[in-house]
LODREN-399707 format. One record per residue (C-alpha): residue in one letter; residue number from 1; x, y, z; chain. Coordinates in steps of 0.1 Angstrom, whole numbers. Layout:
<code->A | pos->NUM | x->X | y->Y | z->Z | unit->A> .
...
# end
This chain:
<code->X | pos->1 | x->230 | y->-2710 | z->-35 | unit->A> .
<code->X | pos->2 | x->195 | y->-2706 | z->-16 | unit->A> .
<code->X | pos->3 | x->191 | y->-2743 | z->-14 | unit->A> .
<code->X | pos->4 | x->223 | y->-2741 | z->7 | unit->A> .
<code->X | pos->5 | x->212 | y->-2710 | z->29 | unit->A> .
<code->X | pos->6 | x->181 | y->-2726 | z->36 | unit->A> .
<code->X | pos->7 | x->202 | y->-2755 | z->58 | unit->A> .
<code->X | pos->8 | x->221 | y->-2724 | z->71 | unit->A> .
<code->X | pos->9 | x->195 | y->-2712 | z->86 | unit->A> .
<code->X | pos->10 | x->182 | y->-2742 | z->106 | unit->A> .
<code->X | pos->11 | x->221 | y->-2741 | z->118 | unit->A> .
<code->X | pos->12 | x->217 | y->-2704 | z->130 | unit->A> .
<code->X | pos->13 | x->185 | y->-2705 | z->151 | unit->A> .
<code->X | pos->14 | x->201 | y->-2729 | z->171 | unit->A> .
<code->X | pos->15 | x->227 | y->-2713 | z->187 | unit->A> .
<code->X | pos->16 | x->225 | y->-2687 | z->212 | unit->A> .
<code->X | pos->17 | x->237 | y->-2645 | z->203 | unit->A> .
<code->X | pos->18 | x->274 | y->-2638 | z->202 | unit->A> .
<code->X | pos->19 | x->287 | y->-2606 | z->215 | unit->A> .
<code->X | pos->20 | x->299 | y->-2593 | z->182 | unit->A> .
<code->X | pos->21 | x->286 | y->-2574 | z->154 | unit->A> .
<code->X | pos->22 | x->288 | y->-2558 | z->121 | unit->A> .
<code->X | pos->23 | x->269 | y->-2534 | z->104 | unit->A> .
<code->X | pos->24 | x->253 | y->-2527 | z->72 | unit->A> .
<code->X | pos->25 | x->236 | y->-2499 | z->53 | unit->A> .
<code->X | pos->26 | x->233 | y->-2484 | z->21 | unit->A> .
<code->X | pos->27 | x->215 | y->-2497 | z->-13 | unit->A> .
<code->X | pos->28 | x->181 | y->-2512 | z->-7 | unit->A> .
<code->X | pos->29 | x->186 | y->-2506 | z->32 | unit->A> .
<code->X | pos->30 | x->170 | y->-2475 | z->49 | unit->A> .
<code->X | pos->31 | x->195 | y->-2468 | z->73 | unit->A> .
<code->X | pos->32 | x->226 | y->-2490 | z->89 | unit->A> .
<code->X | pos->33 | x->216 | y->-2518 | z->109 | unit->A> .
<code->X | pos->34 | x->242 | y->-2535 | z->130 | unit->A> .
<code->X | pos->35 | x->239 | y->-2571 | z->127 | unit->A> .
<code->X | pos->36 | x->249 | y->-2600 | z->160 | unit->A> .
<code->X | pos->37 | x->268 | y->-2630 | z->153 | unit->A> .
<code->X | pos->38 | x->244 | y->-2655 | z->161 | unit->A> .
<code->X | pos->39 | x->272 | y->-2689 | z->153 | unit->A> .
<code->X | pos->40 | x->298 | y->-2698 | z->141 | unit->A> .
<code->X | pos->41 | x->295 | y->-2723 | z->105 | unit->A> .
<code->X | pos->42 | x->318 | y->-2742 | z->89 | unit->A> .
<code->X | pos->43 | x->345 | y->-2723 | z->114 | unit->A> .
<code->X | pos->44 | x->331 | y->-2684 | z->103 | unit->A> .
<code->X | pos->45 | x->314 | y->-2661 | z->117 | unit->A> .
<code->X | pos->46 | x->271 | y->-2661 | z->110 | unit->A> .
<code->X | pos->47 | x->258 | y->-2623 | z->110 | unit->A> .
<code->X | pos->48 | x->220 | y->-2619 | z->114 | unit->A> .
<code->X | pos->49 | x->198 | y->-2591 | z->123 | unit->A> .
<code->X | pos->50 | x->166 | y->-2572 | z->114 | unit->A> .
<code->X | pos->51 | x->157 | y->-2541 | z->100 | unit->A> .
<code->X | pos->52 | x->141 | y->-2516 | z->65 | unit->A> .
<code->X | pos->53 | x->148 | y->-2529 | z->31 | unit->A> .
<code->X | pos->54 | x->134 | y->-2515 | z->4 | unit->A> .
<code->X | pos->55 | x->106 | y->-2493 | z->31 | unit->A> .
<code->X | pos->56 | x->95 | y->-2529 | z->45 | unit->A> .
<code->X | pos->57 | x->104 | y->-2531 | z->79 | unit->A> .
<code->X | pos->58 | x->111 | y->-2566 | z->99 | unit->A> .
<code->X | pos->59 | x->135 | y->-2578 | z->72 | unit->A> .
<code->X | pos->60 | x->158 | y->-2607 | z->85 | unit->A> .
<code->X | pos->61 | x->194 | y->-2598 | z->72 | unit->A> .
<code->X | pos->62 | x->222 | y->-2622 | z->74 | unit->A> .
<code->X | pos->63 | x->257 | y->-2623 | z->66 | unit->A> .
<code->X | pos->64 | x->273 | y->-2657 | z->63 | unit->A> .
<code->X | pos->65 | x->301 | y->-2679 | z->45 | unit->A> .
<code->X | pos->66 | x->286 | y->-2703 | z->17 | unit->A> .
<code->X | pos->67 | x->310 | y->-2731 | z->14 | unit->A> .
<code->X | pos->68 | x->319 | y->-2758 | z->-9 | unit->A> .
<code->X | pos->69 | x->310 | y->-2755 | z->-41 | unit->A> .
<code->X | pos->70 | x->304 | y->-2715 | z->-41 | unit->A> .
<code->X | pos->71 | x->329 | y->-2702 | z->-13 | unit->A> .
<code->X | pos->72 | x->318 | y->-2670 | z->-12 | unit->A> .
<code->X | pos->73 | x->306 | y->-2648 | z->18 | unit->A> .
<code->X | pos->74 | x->266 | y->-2636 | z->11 | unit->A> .
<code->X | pos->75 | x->244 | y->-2606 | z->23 | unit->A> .
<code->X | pos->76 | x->205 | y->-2615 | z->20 | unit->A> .
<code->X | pos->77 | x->174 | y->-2605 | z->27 | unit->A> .
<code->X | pos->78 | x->149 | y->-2632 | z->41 | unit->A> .
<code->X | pos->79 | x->172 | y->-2658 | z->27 | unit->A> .
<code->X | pos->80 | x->172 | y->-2643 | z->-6 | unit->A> .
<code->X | pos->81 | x->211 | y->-2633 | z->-15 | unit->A> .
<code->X | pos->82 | x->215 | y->-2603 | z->-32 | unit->A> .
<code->X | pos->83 | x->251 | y->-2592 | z->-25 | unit->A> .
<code->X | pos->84 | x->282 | y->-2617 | z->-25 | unit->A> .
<code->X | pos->85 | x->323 | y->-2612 | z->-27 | unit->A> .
<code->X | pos->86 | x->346 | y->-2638 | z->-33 | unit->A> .
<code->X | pos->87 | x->376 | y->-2636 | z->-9 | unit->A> .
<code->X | pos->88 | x->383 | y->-2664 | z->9 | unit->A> .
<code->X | pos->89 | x->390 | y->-2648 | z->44 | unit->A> .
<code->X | pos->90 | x->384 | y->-2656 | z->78 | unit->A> .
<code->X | pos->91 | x->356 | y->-2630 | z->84 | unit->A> .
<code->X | pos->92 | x->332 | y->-2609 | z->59 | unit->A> .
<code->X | pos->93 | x->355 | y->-2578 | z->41 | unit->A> .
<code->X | pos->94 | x->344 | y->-2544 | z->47 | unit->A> .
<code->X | pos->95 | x->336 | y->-2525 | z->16 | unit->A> .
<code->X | pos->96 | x->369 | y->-2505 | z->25 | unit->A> .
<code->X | pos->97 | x->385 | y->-2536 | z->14 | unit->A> .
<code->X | pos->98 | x->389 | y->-2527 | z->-24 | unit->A> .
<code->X | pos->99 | x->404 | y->-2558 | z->-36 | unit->A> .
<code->X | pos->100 | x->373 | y->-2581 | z->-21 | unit->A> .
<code->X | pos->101 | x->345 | y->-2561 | z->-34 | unit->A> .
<code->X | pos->102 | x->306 | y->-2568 | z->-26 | unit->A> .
<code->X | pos->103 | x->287 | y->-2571 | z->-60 | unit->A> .
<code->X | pos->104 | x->254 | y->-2576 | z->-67 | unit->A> .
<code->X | pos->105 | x->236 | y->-2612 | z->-75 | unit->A> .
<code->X | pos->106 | x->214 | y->-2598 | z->-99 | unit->A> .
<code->X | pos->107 | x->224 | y->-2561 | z->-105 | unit->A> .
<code->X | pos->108 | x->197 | y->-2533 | z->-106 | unit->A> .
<code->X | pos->109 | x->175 | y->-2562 | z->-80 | unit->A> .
<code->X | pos->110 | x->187 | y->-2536 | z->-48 | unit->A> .
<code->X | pos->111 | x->200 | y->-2499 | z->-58 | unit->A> .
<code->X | pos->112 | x->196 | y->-2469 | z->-33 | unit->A> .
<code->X | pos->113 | x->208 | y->-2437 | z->-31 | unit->A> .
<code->X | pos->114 | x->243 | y->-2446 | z->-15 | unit->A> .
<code->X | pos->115 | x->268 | y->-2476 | z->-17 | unit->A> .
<code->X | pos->116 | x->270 | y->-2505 | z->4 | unit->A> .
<code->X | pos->117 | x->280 | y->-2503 | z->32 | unit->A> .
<code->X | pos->118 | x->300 | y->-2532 | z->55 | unit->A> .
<code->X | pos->119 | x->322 | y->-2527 | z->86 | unit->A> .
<code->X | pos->120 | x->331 | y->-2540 | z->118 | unit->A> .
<code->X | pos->121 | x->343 | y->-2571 | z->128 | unit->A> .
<code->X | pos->122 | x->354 | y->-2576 | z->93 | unit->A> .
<code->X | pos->123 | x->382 | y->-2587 | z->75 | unit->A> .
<code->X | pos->124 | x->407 | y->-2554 | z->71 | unit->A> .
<code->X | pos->125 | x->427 | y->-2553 | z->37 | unit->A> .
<code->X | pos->126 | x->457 | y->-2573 | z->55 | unit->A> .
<code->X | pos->127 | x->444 | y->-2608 | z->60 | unit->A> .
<code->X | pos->128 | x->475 | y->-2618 | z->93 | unit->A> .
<code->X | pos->129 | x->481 | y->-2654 | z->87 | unit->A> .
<code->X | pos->130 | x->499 | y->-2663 | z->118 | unit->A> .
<code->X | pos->131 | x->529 | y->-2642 | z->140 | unit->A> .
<code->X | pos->132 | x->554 | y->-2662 | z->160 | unit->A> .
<code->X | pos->133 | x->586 | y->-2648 | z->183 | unit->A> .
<code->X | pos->134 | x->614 | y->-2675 | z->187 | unit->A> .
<code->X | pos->135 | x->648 | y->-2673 | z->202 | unit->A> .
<code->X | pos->136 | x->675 | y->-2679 | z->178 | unit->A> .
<code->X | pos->137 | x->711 | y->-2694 | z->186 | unit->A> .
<code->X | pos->138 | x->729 | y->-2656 | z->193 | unit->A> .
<code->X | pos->139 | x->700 | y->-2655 | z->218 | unit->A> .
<code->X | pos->140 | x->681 | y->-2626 | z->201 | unit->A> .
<code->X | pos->141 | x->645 | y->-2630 | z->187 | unit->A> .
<code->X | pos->142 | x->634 | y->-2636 | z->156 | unit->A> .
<code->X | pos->143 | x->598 | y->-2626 | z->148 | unit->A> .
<code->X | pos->144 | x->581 | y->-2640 | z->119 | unit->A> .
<code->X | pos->145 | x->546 | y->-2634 | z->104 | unit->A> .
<code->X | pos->146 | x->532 | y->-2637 | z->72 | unit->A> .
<code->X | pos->147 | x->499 | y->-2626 | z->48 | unit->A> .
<code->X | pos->148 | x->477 | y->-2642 | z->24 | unit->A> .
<code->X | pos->149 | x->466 | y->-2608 | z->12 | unit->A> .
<code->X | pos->150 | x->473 | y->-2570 | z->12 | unit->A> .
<code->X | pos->151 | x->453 | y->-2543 | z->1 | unit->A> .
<code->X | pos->152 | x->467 | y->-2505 | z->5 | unit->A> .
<code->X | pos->153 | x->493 | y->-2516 | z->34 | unit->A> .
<code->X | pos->154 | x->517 | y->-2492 | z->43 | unit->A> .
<code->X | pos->155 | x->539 | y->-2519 | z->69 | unit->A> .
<code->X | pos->156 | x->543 | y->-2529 | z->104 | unit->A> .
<code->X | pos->157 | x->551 | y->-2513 | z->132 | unit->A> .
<code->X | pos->158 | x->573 | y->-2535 | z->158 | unit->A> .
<code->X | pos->159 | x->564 | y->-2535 | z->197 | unit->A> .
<code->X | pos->160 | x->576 | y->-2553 | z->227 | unit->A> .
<code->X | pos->161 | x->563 | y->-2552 | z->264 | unit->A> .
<code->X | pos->162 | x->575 | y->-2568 | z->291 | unit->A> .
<code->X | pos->163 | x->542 | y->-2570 | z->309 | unit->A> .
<code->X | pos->164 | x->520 | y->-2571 | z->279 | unit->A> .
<code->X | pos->165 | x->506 | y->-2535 | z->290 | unit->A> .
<code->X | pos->166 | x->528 | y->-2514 | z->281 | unit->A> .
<code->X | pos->167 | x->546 | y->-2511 | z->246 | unit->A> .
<code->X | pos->168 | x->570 | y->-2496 | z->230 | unit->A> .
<code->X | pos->169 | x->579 | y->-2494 | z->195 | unit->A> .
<code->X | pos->170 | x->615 | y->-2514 | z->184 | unit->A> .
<code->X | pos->171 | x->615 | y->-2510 | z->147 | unit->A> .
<code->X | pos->172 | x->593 | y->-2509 | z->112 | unit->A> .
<code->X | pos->173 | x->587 | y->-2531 | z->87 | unit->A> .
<code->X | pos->174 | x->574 | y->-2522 | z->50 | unit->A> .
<code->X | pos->175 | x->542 | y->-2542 | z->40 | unit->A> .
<code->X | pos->176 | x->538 | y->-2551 | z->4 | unit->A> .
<code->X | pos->177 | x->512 | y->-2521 | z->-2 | unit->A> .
<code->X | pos->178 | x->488 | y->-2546 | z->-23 | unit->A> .
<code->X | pos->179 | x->490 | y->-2582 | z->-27 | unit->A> .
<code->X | pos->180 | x->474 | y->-2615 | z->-33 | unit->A> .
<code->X | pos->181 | x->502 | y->-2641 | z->-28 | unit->A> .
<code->X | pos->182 | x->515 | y->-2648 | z->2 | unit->A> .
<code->X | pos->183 | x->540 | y->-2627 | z->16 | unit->A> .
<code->X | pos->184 | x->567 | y->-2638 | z->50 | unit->A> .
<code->X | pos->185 | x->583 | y->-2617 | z->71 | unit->A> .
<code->X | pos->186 | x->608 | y->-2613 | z->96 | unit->A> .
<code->X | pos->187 | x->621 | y->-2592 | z->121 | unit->A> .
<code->X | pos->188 | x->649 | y->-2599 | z->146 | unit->A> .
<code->X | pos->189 | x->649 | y->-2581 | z->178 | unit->A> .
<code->X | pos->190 | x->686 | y->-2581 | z->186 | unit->A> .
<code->X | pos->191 | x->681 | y->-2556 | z->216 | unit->A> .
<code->X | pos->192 | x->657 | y->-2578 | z->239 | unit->A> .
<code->X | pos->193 | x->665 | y->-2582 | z->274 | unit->A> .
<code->X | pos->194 | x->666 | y->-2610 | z->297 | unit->A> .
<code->X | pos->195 | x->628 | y->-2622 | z->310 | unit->A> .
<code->X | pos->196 | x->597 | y->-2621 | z->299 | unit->A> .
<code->X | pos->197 | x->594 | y->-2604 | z->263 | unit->A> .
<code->X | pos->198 | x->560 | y->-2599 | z->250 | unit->A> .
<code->X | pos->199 | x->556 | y->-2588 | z->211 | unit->A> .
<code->X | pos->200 | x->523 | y->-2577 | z->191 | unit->A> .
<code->X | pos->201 | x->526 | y->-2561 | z->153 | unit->A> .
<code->X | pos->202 | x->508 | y->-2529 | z->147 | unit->A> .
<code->X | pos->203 | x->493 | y->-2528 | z->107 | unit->A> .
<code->X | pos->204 | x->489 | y->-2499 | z->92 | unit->A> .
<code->X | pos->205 | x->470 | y->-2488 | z->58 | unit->A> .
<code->X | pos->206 | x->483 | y->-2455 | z->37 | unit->A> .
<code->X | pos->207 | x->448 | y->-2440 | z->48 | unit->A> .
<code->X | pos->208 | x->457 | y->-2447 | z->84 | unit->A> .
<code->X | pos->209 | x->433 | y->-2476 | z->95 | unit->A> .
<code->X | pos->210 | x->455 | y->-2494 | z->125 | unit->A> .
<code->X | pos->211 | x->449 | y->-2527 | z->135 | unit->A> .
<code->X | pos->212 | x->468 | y->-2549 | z->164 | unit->A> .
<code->X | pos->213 | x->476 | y->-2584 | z->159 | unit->A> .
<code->X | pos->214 | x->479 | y->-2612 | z->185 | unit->A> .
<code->X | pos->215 | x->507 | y->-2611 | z->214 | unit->A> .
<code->X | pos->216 | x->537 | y->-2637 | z->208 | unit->A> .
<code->X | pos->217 | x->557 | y->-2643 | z->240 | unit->A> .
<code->X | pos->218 | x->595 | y->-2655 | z->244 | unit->A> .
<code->X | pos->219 | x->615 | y->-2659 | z->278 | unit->A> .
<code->X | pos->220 | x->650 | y->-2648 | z->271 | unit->A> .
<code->X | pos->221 | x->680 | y->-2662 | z->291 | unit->A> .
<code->X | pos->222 | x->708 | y->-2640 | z->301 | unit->A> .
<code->X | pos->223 | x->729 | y->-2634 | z->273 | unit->A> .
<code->X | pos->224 | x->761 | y->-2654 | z->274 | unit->A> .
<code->X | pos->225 | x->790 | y->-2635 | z->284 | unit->A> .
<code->X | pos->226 | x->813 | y->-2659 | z->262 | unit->A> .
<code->X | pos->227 | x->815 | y->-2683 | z->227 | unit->A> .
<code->X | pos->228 | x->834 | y->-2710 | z->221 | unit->A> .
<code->X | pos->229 | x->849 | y->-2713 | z->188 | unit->A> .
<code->X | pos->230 | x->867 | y->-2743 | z->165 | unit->A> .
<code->X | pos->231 | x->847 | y->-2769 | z->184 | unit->A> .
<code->X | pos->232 | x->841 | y->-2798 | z->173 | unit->A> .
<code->X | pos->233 | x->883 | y->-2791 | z->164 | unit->A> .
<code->X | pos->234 | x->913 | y->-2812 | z->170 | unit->A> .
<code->X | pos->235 | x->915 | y->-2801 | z->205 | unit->A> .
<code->X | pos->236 | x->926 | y->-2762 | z->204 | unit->A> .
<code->X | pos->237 | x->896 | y->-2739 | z->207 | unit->A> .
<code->X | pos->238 | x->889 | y->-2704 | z->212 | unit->A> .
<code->X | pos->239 | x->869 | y->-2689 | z->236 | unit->A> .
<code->X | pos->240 | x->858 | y->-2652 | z->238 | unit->A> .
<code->X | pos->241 | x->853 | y->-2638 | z->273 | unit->A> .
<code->X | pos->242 | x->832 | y->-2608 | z->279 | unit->A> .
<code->X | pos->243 | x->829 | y->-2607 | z->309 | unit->A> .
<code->X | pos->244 | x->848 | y->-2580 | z->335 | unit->A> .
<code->X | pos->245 | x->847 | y->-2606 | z->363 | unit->A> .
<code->X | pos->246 | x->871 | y->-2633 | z->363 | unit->A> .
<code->X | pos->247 | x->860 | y->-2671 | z->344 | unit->A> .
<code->X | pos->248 | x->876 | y->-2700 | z->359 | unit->A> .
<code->X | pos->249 | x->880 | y->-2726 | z->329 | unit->A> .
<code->X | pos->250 | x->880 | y->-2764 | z->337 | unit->A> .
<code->X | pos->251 | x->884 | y->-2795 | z->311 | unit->A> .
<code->X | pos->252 | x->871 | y->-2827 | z->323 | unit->A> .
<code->X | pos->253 | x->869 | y->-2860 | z->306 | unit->A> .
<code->X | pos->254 | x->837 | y->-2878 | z->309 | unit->A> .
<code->X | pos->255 | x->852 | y->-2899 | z->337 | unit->A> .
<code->X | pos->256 | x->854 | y->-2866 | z->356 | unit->A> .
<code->X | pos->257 | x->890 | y->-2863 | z->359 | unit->A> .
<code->X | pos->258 | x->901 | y->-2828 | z->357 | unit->A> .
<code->X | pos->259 | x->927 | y->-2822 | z->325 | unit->A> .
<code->X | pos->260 | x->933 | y->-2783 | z->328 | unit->A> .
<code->X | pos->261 | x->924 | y->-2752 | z->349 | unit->A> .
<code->X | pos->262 | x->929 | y->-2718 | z->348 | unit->A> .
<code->X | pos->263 | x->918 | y->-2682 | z->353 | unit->A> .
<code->X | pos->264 | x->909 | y->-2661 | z->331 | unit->A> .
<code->X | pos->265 | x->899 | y->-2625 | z->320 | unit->A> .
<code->X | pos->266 | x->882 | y->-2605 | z->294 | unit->A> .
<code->X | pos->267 | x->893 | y->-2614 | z->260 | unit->A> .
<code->X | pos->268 | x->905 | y->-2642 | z->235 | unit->A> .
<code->X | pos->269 | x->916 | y->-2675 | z->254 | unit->A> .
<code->X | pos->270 | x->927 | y->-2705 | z->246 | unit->A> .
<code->X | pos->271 | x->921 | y->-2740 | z->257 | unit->A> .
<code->X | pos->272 | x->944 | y->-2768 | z->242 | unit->A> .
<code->X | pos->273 | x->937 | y->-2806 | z->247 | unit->A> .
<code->X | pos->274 | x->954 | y->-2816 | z->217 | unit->A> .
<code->X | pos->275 | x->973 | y->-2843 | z->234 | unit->A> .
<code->X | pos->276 | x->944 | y->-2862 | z->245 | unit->A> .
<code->X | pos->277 | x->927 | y->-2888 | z->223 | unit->A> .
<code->X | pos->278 | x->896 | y->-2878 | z->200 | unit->A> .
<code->X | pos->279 | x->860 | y->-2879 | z->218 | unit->A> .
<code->X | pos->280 | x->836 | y->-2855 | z->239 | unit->A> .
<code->X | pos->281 | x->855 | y->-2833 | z->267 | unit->A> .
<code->X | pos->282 | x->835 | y->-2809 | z->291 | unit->A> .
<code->X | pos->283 | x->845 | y->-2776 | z->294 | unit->A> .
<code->X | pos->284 | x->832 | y->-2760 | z->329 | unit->A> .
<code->X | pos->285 | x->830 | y->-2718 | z->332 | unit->A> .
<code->X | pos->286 | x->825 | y->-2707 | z->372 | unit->A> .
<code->X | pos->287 | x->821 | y->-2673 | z->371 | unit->A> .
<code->X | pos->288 | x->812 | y->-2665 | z->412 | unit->A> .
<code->X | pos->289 | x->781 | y->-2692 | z->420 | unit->A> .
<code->X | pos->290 | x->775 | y->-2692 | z->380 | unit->A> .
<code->X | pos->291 | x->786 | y->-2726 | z->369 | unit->A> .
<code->X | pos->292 | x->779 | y->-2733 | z->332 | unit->A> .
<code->X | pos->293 | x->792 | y->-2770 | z->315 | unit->A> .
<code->X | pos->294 | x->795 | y->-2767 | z->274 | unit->A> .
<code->X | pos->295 | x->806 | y->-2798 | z->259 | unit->A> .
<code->X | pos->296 | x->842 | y->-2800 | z->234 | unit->A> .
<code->X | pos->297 | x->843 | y->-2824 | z->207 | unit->A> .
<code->X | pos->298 | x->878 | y->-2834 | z->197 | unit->A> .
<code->X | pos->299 | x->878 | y->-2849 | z->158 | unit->A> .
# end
């Protein structure tokens, strides 16, 4: 493990300081020291800083993932490790993190008067693996996201914007309270409107730690103000109309030639080519300068 951290460190002194931190007190420390990332290594965060450890003061302490074969994140003191935990997550876990906890190398080689202590820009107790929005076919949303671990999760709360400023709340989802396994979810958002929809997940813990995940975006069309049933069919379909304006239908063969028309209202209608041979039809719905083609397969 310190041959390892060795070429680590030759890794970190070449990259310039990244504006984000963690800090770090407790045990062997004399008081919390926030630490910089300094790079980035093997696609994580590097943590270093200096500060007291153990009354000596000037102390480099770094916080950094040790890959293949130990794949654990470290805590060391002048490139000594002497705390290490063995989630596999995309930044260091704080100590709040119960199921990832920090133990000691060698115990008894760093004890103080109070625990360890890790927090910031860690890894909270619900590790997000990825949150998408798609349209489905009723033209609603479906929002899907999933985790790879939960510790003390109470659920979700649901948010959409339309300007990705401000939210409101659309609905809750119940997290798995603790978990190691991966764990989907989904949420459909039958109430979106028309345009720009803009959706973020706020996680919450039973102790009331909040944290925002990333924004997924979805432009909605407007809602269809009909559906066409019994197609492909044998050339009598249904169509719902929902509309309060009139809908002028119009079948066409693919030639163009114009086989029905009529005007319709709200409600159940039906269209009837059954006399025509099998193949693809187009069905045309004007509604005022709207003009929408849908195709009709006849079996």
């Amino acid at each position: 493990m310190r041959i390892a951290f060795t070429i680590l460190l030759i890794a970190f002194l070449q990259n310039p300081l990244l504006a984000q931190t963690i800090t770090v007190g407790g045990q062997c420390m004399g008081s919390n020291i926030i630490l910089n990332k300094i790079a980035d290594v093997n696609g994580r965060s590097a943590y270093q800083a200096t500060g007291t450890v153990d009354g000596i003061p000037g102390v480099t302490i770094s916080v950094y993932w040790l890959g293949s074969p130990d794949n654990v994140w470290v805590l060391d003191f002048d490139g000594q490790p002497f705390y290490y935990e063995t989630c596999n997550t995309s930044e260091p876990t704080g100590t709040s993190n119960g199921s990832c906890p920090w133990t000691e190398v060698t115990p008894g080689d760093c004890t103080g008067g109070t625990p360890l202590y890790v927090s910031g820009l860690v890894s909270l107790p619900v590790e997000l693996v990825d949150f998408s929005a798609r349209k489905n076919n009723n033209n609603d949303v479906d929002l899907k996201w999933k985790t790879s671990l939960e510790n003390n999760n109470k659920g979700f709360d649901v948010q959409r914007s339309s300007d990705a400023a401000s939210w409101n709340t659309i609905g809750f989802v119940n997290g798995k309270g603790n978990s190691t396994i991966e764990n989907n979810y989904l949420f459909t958002d039958k109430t979106a409107p028309a345009g720009k929809n803009y959706y973020r997940l706020l996680q919450i813990d039973y102790d009331g730690n909040k944290k925002y995940s990333s924004i997924a975006y979805v432009d909605l069309p407007q809602k269809a103000y009909y559906a066409i049933t019994n197609n492909p069919g044998k050339g009598i379909y249904q169509i719902r109309i929902a509309s309060a304006e009139k809908v002028e239908l119009s079948v066409l063969d693919l030639s163009g030639r114009r086989l029905l028309n009529k005007t319709v209202g709200i409600g159940m209608q039906e269209i009837n080519i059954s006399a025509y041979p099998a193949g693809t039809y187009l069905l045309q719905l004007r509604r005022g300068d709207e003009l929408i083609t849908e195709k009709l397969v006849k079996q």
